[in-house]
C-alpha positions as CSV (number, residue, x, y, z in Angstrom):
1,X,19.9,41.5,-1.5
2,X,20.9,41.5,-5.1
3,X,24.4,40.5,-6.3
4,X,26.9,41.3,-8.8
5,X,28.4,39.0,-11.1
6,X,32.1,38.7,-10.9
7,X,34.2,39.1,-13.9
8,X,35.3,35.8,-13.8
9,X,31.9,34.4,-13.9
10,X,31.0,36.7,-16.9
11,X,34.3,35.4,-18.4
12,X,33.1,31.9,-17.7
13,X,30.0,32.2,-19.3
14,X,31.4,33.7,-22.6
15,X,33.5,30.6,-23.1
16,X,32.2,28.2,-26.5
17,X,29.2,26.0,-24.9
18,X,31.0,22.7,-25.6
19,X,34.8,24.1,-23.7
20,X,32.3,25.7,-20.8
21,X,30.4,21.9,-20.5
22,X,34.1,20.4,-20.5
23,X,35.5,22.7,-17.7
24,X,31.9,22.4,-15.5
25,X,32.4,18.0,-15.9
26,X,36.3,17.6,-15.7
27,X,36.5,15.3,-13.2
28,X,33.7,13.9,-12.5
29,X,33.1,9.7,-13.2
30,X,31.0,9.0,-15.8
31,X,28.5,7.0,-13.2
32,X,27.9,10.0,-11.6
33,X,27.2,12.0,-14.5
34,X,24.5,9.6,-14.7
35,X,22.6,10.8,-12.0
36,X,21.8,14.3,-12.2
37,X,25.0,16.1,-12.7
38,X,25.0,16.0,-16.3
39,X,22.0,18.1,-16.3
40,X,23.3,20.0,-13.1
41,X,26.6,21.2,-15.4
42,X,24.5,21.9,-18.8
43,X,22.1,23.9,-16.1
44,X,25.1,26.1,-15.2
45,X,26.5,26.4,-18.7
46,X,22.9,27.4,-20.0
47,X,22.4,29.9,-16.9
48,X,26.0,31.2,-17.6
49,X,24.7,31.8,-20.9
50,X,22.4,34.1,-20.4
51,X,23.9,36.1,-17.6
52,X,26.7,36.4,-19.7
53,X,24.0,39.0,-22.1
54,X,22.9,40.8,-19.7
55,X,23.9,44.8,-19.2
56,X,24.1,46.1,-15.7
57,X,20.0,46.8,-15.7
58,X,19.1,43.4,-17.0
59,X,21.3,41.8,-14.2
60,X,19.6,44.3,-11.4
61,X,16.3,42.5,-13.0
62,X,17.1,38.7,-12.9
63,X,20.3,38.4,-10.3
64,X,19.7,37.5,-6.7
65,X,21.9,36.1,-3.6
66,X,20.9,32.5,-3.1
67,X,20.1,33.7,0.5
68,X,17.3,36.3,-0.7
69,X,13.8,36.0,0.4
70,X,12.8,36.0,-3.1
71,X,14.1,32.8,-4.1
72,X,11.0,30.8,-2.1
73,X,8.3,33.5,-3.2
74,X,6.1,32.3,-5.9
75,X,3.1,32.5,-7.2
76,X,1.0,31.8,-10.3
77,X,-1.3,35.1,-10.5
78,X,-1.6,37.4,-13.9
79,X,0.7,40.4,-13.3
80,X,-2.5,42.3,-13.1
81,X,-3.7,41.3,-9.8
82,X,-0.2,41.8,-7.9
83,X,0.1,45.6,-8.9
84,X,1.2,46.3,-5.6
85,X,3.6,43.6,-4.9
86,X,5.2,43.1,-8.5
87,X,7.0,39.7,-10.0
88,X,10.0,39.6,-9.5
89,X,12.5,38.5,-12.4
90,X,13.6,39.5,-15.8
91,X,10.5,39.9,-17.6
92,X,10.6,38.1,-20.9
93,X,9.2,40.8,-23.0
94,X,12.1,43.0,-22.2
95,X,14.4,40.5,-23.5
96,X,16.4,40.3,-27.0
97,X,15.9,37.6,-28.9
98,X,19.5,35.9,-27.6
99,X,18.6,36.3,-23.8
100,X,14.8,34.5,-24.9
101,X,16.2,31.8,-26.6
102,X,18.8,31.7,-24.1
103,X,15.7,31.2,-21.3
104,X,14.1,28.7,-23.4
105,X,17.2,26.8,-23.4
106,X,17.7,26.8,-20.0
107,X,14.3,25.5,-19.6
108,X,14.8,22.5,-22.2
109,X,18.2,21.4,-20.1
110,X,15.7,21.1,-17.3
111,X,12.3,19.7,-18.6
112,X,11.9,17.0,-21.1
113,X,10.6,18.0,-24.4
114,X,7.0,17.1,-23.4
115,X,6.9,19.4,-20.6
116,X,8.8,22.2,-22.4
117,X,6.1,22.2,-25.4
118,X,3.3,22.3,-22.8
119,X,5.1,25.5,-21.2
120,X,4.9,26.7,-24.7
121,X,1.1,26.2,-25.1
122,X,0.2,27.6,-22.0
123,X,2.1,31.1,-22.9
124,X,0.3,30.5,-26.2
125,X,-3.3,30.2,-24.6
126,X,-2.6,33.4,-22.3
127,X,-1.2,35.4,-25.5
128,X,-4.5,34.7,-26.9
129,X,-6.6,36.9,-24.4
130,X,-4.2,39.8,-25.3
131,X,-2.9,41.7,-28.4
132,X,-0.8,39.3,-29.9
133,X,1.3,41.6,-31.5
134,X,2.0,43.8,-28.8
135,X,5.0,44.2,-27.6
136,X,3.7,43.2,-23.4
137,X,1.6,40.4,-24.9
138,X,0.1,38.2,-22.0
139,X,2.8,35.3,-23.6
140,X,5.8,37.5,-23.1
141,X,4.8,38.4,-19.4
142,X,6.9,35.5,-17.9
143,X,9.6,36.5,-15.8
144,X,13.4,34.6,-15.0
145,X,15.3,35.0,-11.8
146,X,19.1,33.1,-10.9
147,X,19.7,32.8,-7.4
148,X,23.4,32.8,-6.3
149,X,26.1,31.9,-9.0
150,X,25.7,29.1,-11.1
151,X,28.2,26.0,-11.1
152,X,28.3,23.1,-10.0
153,X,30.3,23.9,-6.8
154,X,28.0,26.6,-5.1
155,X,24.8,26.5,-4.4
156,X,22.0,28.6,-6.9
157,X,18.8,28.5,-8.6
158,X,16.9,29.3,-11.2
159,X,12.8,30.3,-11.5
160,X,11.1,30.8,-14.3
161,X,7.2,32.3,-13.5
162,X,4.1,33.9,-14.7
163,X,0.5,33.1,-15.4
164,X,-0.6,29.5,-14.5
165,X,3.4,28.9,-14.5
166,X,5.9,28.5,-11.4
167,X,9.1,26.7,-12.5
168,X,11.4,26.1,-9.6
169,X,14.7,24.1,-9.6
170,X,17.3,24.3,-6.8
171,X,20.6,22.9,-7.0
172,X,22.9,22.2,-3.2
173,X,26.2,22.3,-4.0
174,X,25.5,22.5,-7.9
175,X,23.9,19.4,-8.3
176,X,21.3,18.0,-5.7
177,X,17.8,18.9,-7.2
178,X,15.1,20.4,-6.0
179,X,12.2,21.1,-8.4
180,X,9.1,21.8,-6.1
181,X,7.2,23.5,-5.8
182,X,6.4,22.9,-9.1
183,X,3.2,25.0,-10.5
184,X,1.5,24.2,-14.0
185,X,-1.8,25.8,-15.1
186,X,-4.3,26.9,-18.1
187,X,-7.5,28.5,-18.6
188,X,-8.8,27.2,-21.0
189,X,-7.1,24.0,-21.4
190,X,-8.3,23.6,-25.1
191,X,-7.9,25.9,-27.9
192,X,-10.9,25.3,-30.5
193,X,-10.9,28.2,-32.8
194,X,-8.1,30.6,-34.9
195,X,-5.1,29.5,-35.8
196,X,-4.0,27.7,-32.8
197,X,-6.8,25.6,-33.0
198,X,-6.5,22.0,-31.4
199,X,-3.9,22.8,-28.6
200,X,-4.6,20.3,-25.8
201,X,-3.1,20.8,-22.1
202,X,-3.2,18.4,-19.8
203,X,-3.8,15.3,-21.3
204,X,-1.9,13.2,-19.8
205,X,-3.5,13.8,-16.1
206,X,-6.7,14.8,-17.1
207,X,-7.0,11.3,-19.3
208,X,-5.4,9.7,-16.7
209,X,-7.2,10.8,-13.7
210,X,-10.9,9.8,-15.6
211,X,-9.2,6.5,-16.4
212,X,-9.0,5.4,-12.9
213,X,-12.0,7.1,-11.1
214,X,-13.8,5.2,-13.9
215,X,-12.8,1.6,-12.3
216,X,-13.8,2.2,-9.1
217,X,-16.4,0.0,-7.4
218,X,-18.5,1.9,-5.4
219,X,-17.1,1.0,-2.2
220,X,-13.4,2.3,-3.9
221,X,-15.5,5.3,-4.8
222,X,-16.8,6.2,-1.2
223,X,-13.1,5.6,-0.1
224,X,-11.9,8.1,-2.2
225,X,-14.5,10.3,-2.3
226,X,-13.2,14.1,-0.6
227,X,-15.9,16.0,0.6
228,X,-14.7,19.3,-0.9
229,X,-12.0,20.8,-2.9
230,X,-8.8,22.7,-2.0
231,X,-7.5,24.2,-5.1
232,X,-2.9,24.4,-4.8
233,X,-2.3,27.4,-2.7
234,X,0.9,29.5,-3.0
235,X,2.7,29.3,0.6
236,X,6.2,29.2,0.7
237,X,6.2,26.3,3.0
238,X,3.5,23.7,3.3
239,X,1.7,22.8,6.2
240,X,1.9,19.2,6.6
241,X,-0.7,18.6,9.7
242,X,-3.4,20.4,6.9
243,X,-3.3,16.9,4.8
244,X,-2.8,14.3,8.2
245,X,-4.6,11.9,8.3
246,X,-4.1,11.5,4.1
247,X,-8.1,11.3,2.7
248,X,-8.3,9.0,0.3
249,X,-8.0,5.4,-1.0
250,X,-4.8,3.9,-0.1
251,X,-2.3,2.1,-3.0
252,X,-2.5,-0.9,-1.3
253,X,-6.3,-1.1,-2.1
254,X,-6.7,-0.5,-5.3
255,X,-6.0,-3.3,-8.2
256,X,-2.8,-3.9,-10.5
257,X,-4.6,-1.9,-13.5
258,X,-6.3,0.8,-10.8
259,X,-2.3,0.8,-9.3
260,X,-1.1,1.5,-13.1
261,X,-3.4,4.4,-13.8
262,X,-2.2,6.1,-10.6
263,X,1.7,5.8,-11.2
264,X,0.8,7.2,-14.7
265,X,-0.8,10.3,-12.9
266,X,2.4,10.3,-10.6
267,X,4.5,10.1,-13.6
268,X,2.9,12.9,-15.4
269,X,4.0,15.1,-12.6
270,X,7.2,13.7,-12.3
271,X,8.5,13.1,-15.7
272,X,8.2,16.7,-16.5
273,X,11.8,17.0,-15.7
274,X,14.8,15.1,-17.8
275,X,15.2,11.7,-16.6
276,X,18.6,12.2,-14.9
277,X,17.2,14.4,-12.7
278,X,14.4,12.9,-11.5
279,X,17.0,9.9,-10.6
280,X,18.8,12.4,-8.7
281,X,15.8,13.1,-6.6
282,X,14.8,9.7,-6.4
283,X,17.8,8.2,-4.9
284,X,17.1,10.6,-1.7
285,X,13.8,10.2,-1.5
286,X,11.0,7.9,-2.6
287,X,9.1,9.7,-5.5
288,X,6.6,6.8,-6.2
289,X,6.3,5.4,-2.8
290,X,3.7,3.4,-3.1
291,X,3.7,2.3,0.4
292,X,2.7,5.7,2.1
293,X,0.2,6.5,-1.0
294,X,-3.4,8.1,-1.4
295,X,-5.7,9.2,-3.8
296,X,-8.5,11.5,-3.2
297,X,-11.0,12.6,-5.8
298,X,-13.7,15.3,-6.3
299,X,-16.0,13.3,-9.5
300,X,-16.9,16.0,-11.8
301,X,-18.5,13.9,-14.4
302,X,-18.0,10.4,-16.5
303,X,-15.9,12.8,-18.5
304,X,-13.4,14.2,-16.4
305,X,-12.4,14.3,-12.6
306,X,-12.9,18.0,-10.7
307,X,-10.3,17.6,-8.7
308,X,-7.5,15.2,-7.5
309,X,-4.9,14.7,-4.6
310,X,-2.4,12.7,-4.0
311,X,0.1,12.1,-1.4
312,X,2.5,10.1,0.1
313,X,4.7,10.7,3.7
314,X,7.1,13.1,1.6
315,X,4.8,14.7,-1.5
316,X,2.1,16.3,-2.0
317,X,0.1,16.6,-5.7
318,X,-3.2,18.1,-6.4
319,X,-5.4,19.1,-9.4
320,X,-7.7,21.2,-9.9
321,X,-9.8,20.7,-13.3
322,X,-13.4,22.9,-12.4
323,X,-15.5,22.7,-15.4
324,X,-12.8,20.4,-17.5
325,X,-11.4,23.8,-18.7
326,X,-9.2,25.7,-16.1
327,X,-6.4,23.8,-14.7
328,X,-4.6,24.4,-11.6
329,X,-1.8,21.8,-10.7
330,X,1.2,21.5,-8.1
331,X,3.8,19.3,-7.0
332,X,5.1,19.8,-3.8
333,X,7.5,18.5,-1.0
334,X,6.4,18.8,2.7
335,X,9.9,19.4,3.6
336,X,12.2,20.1,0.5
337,X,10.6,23.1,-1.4
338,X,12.9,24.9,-2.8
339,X,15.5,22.5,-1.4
340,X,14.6,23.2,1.9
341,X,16.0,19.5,3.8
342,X,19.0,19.6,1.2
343,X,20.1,23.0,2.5
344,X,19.2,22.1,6.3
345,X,21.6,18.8,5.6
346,X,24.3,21.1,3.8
347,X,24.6,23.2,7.2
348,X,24.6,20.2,9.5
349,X,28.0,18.9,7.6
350,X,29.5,22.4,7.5
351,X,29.4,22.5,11.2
C-alpha cells in the first residue's frame, strides 16, 4: 500500500538543511549523537529533501507504507530480465537534476566516501554496455524507494537498487540501523580501455581475500577448502540451517597476521557505511565476532580467490569473483534483514 505525504511533512522537508538538522537533533545528548543518531537525523533531513521535490507521480513512484511487502523485496538483476515483475522505485533516469543529486546525497549521509565512489564506478561500468548518452542509459537505471515517513521518531527506510546494486538501510524508531542485506556487484570489475580507463572495483576484498588464502599451510588450506560454490542469492529472509555446521577454518586457528587479513575482509564489508553507524549496529550485535568465525574459500588461482564465505552466529558474507572479473557480494544478517529482530523487539515493548 502506497502512502501519501502529509503536508506537514512536505513542510518539514522544505525547511533550510541546517534549521531542519536542528529541529530533527533538539534534544538529544551529544553522547548519543555519537552513536548513530547523527547520521539517523541527516538520513531524515536528506530523505525529506527529496520527497519534498517530488509531484504527485514521482511520489506514486518512490513512496511506500513502512508495512508494504516491497520494502524486503530486492534483487540485483538488469531491469531486462524482470520484464514481468518490474523494479520497484523512482527510477533515476526520470529524475531532475535536484531529485539526483538529492539521491546521491542521501546515499553519502549513509556510506562513507569509499563506498559512495565505488557505487559510482559500478553505474559507470554498466553505462558502458549501453548508449551513454541516452536518456535510459544502463547508469541511470537505478531506482529509490522511502518506506514510511522519515524522522527520527517513526520507523522508515530507504533502498536504493539496480544492476549489481541493493542498498538497504532500515531505521526502528528513526535511529536503530539496519543495513543488510547489503548487495554490491560488477561485471567487469576493471575498466581497461576508453576514457574511463583504470576503474578498479573491489580492491579491497579481492586484494584482501588472495592475501590470506596465500598464507595458508596446506593443512589451513584443506580446512578451508568448500567443495563448491554458492553465489549470494536474493531471498528475503535467509535460511540459517543452509550454512550449519559453518564450513570453513575457524578464527581461532588461523595466525595473528592470517587473523589480520580476515578482519580487513570483514571490514571491507563493514566499513562501507559511516562510522557512527556501524557503532550503532555494533553495540547490539557483535559485527566482528571473532569467537563464532569462519572462513571458507573456493582457490581460483595464485592471483585471486573464486569465491569466499564468511560467517559468524549472527552474519553471513560471501563473494563471488568467477574468472577475477564479475563480482557478486552480500552482507547479510540471519535474523535482522531489513531490521527484521529490531522490529520483532519494537512490538514486544509496545505490548
Amino acid at each position: 500500500m502506497k502512502i501519501k505525504v502529509t503536508t506537514s511533512i512536505n513542510r518539514l522537508a522544505s525547511l533550510p538543511s541546517r534549521f531542519m538538522l536542528a529541529v530533527l537533533t533538539i534534544g538529544v545528548p551529544a553522547s548519543a549523537l555519537a552513536h548513530g543518531e547523527k547520521s539517523a537525523a541527516a538520513l531524515a533531513e536528506a530523505a525529506n529533501e527529496l520527497i519534498a521535490t517530488l509531484d504527485q507521480e514521482k511520489k506514486g513512484e518512490a513512496l511506500f507504507s513502512f508495512a508494504d511487502k516491497e520494502r524486503s523485496s530486492w534483487h540485483f538483476f538488469p531491469d531486462r530480465m524482470r520484464k514481468n515483475n518490474p523494479r520497484k522505485g523512482l527510477p533515476y533516469m526520470s529524475m531532475t537534476n535536484q531529485q539526483k543529486e538529492l539521491t546521491k546525497k542521501l546515499l553519502q549521509v549513509l556510506l562513507t566516501s569509499h563506498a559512495f565512489n565505488e557505487l559510482e564506478d559500478i553505474r559507470i561500468i554498466h553505462g558502458l554496455h549501453g548508449d551513454w548518452d541516452a536518456a535510459d542509459n544502463p547508469r541511470h537505471r537505478y531506482y529509490v524507494s522511502i518506506f514510511g515517513k522519515p524522522s527520527i521518531n517513526n520507523s522508515w527506510g530507504f533502498s536504493f537498487e539496480g544492476h549489481h546494486l541493493s542498498v538497504n538501510c532500515t531505521l526502528v524508531d528513526g535511529r536503530h540501523f539496519a543495513v543488510t542485506p547489503s548487495f554490491w556487484g560488477a561485471g567487469p570489475v576493471t575498466v581497461k580501455q576508453g576514457p574511463h580507463k583504470g576503474i578498479e572495483t573491489f580492491k579491497n576484498e579481492r586484494y584482501a581475500a588472495i592475501k590470506l588464502v596465500n598464507t595458508f599451510s596446506e593443512e589451513q588450506s584443506v580446512q578451508a577448502m568448500l567443495e563448491k560454490r554458492r553465489g549470494p542469492g536474493t531471498s528475503s529472509k535467509l535460511n540459517r540451517n543452509v550454512y550449519l555446521p559453518p564450513s570453513g577454518i575457524r578464527y581461532a586457528d588461523l595466525d595473528e597476521e592470517q587473523q589480520g587479513f580476515l578482519l580487513e575482509l570483514v571490514r571491507a564489508f563493514a566499513h562501507k557505511y559511516r562510522p557512527d553507524v556501524i557503532k550503532e549496529i555494533e553495540g547490539r550485535k557483535k559485527i566482528e565476532d571473532t569467537s563464532t568465525m569462519t572462513f571458507a574459500y573456493v582457490p581460483g588461482s595464485n592471483k585471486y580467490v573464486r569465491h569466499f564465505r564468511i560467517q559468524t552466529k549472527e552474519y553471513l558474507i560471501e563473494f563471488d569473483n568467477p574468472g577475477d572479473n564479475h563480482v557478486h557480494s552480500a552482507w547479510r544478517d540471519f535474523d535482522g534483514d531489513f531490521g527484521r529482530d529490531l522490529i520483532l523487539e519494537h512490538l514486544k515493548k509496545e505490548h
